[in-house]
N, C-alpha and C positions, 0 to 999 in steps of 0.2 A: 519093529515098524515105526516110523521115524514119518508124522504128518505136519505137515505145514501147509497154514494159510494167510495170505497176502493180501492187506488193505493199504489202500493209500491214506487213509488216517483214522486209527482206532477212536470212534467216537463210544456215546454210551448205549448205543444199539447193537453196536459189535460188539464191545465189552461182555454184553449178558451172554452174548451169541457162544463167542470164544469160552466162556466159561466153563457152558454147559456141556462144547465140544470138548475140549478140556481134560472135564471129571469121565466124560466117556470112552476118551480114549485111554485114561490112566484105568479105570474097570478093565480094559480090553488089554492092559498091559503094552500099550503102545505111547511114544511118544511124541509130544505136541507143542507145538512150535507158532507163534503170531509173527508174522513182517508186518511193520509199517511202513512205507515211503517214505513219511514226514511226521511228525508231530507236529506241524503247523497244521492248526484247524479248518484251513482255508476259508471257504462261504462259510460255514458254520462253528460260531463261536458256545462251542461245548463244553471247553474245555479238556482238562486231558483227563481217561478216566483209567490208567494204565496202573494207578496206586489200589483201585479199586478191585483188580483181580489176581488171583497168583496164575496166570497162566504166563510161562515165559517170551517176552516178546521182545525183538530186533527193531531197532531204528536206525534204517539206512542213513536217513539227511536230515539229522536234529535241525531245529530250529537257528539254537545256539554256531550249527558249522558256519564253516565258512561260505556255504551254497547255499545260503536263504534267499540272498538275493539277488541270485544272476539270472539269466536270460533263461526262458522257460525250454528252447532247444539247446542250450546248456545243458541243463538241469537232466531233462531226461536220458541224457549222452551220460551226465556221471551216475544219476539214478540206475540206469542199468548195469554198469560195473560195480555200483556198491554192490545192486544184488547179487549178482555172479559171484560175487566174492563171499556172500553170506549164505548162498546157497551150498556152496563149494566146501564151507566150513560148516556147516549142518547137514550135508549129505541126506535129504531127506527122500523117502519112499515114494511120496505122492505128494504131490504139491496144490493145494485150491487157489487158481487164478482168476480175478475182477474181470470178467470180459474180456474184450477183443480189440477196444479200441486202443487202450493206455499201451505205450511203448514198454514200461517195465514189464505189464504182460505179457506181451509178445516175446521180450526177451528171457521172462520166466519159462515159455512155451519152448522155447529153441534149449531153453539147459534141458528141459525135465526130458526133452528128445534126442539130445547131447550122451546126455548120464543113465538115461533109461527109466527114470523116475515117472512114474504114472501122473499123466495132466488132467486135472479136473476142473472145470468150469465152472463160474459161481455168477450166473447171468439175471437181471430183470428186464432186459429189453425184450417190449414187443414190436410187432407188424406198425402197430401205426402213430408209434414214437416219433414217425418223421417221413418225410417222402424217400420210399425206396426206388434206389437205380438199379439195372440188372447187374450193373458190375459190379456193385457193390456186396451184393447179394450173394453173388459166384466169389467172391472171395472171401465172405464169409462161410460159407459152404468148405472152400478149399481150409479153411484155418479150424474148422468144426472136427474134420475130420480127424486132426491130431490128437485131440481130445478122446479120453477116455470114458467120462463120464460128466456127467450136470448135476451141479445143485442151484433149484431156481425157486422165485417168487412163489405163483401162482399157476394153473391154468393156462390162463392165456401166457406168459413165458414159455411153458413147454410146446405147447403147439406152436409156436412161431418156431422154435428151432429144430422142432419136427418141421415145416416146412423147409428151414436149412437144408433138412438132410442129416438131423442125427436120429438116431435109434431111439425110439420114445421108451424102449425098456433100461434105455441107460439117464435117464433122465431122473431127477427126485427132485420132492417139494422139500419146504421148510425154510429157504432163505431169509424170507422175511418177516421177521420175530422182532419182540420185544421183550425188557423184564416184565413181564403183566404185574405179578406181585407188588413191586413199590406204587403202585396203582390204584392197587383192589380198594373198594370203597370203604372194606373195613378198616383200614389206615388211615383216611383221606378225612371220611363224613364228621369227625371233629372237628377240623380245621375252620375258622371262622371264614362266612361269605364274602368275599373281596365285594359283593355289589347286595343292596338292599333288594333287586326288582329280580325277576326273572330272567334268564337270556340266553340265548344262544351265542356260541361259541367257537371260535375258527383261530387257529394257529397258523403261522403260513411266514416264510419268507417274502416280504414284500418284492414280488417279481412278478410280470409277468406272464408266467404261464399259471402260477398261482388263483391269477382271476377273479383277483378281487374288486376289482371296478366291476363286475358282472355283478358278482356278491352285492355291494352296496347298492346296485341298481334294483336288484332281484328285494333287498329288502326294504327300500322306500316303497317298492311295491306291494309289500306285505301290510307294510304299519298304513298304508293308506285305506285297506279292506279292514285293517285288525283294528284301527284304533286304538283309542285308551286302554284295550286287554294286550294292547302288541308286545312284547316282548323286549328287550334292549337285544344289541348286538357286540360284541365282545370278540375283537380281532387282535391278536396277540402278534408282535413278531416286526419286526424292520427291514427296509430294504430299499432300493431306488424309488419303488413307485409311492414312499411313502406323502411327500408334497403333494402330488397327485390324486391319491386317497384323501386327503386333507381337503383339498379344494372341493372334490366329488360331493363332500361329505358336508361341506360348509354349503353348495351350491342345492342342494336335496333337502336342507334341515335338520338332520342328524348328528349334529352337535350335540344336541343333550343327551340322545339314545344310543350313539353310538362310542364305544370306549378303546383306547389304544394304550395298553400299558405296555406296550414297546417289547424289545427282545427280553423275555426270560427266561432264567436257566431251569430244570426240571423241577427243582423243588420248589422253585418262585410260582410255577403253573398248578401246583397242584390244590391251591383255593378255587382257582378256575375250574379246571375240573371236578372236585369233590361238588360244585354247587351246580353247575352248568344244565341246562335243562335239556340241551338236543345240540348234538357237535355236528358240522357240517364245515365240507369236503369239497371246493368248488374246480379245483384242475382244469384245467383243459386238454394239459401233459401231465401226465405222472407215472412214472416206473411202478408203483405200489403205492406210498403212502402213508407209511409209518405210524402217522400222529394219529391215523384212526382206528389204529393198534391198540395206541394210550387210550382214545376216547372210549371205547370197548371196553378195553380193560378196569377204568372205572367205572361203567355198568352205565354210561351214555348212551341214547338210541343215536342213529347217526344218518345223516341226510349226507350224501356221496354220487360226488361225478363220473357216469359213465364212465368216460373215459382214465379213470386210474385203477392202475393195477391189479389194484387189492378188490374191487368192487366184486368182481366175479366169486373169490373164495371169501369174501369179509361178510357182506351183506344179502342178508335173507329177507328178499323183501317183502313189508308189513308186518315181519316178525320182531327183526333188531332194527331195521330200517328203512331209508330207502334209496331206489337212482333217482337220477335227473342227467337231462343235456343240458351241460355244460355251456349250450348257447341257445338256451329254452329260459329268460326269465322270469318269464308266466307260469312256467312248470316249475321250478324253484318256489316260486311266491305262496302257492298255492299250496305247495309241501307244508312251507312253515306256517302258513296258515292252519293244516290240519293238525301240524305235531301241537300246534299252539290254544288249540281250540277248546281242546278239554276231553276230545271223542275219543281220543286214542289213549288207554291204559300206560302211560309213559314209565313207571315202575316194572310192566311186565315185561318192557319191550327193552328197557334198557336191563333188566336181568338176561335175557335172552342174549345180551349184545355180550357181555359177561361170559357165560354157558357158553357160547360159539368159541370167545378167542382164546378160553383156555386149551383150545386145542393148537392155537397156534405160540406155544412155550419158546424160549429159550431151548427146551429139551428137542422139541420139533426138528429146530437147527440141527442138534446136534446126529438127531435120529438120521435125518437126510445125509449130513456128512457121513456117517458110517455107511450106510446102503451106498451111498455113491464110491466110497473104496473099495467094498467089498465085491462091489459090480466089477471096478475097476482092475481087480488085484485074478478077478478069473476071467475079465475077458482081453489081460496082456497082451 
């Protein structure tokens, strides 16, 4: 048995993911296989973490080719026949394909249908990612059905593609994982505090949907109840709207309380987190969620936007943490106000956040990946 799975650029999420899938396929005596598209990091500068695992992995369109830089319907016209050809040459059993939208998987979906190779799914869109058309919808449905089997996010992932139209018995969790371990507080709590004061803390690609003009809003309206007990605020990360942020922030008074040490790489973050007092999540859009993965896993309570992914299986709320609407500033304000106050046990509630996402492992991934072939491999 001969599995493969297909990203369009192994960052250091997938990295731990692939690993654990990996060691479990080698226990099962089967073998395992990573595609990338690219090693160009694209939006996200991770860097490459492919030295970091021995799982064996293919790169269609190095950085280095000569197709770094041509026209993006270029691109995905040779991307496709790289694949085909390295499919062709790894003859694999079952292949895990990125959704629906990306051309390369569409045309991974026509070999594994070509060659007989079982197609499996590896999805985080939900219902209300974006306004749905019926047509769009119907040919999602029509492209659903090729597919053998799903490995997704969350909850709300599988019910949306059970609306599709696939079989919710073919469906499995575990997608979205992180290393928790490089995390756990007992690594971290040495590390000396990047800031003297207290603070809360938000990582985020400056974009957009991100929602951080909300953020900044939501917390001038904090420090204005909370005064001299308020807390600083700590937004990691770069992006367009970063000038924007600047001005918000100048324009509010937030110069001195509010802090932007720009993009870091995972180890640069991890004083942030080892110190950070309560992580918050402000999305308006978000597939899942990742960083509130990390914030968990360093044993962060964690304030989270309805509207992202991970809210429904991440956060138990008043336990690890809590919601809010994403376009409720007063309900934000008033969060940070309590986590800030001093009423809430912040030790128990950030062990709790801890206790929760060790369920969501590396191994998790890998767990999903196996149920979803073996669902796959009997109902051929």
């Amino acid at each position: 048995m001969h599995i493969v799975v297909i990203f369009i650029n192994i960052g250091g999420y997938h990295a731990a993911r692939l690993q654990a899938a990996y060691s479990a396929c080698e226990a099962q005596g089967w073998k395992f296989t990573a595609i990338q598209v690219t090693d160009d990091t694209l939006e996200h500068s991770w860097g490459s973490f492919i030295s970091n695992i021995s799982v064996p992995v293919e790169t269609l369109l190095p950085v280095s080719s000569k197709y770094s830089n041509i026209r993006k319907d270029v691109f995905s016209s040779v991307a496709n026949e790289a694949l085909k050809q390295c499919l062709n040459q790894l003859k694999p059993n079952a292949v895990f394909l990125p959704g629906w939208s990306f051309p390369f998987a569409r045309e991974g979906l026509r070999w594994c249908q070509q060659y007989k190779a079982l197609p499996i799914l590896m999805s985080e869109s939900k219902e209300d990612d974006a306004t749905r058309s019926w047509w769009r919808e119907t040919v999602k449905n029509w492209i659903l059905k090729r597919y053998k089997a799903a490995l997704v996010g969350g909850q709300v992932h599988k019910r949306y593609l059970i609306k599709l139209g696939m079989p919710a018995e073919s469906i499995f969790l575990g997608y979205d994982v992180v290393g928790n371990d490089f995390l756990h507080p007992d690594n971290i709590k040495s590390i000396p505090s990047p800031l003297e004061k207290p603070y809360f803390l938000a990582i985020n690609r400056f974009v957009p949907k991100k929602n951080l003009l909300f953020l900044l809003s939501s917390y001038a309206a904090y420090r204005h109840v909370a005064g001299a007990k308020a807390w600083d605020l700590v937004l990691s990360g770069d992006g367009q709207q970063r000038p924007e942020m600047e001005q918000q922030i100048t324009e509010l008074g937030l110069k001195d309380v509010v802090h932007l040490p720009g993009f870091l790489q995972q180890d640069e973050l991890l004083p942030y987190f080892a110190h950070a007092k309560c992580f918050i999540h402000a999305s308006i859009q978000e597939q899942w969620g990742l960083v509130v993965n990390e914030a968990m896993a360093a044993a962060l309570p964690v304030l989270v936007s309805n509207r992202c992914g991970c809210f429904e299986d991440l956060v138990i709320e008043g336990i690890n943490g809590f919601g809010f609407d994403p376009e409720n500033s007063q309900q934000l304000a008033d969060l940070m106000l309590k986590v800030s106050s001093g009423e809430i046990d912040l030790a128990k509630m950030g062990h709790a956040a801890l206790e929760h996402i060790q369920k969501f492992s590396p191994d998790y991934f890998a767990q999903g990946l196996m149920q979803a072939v073996e669902y796959a491999l009997a109902h051929r």
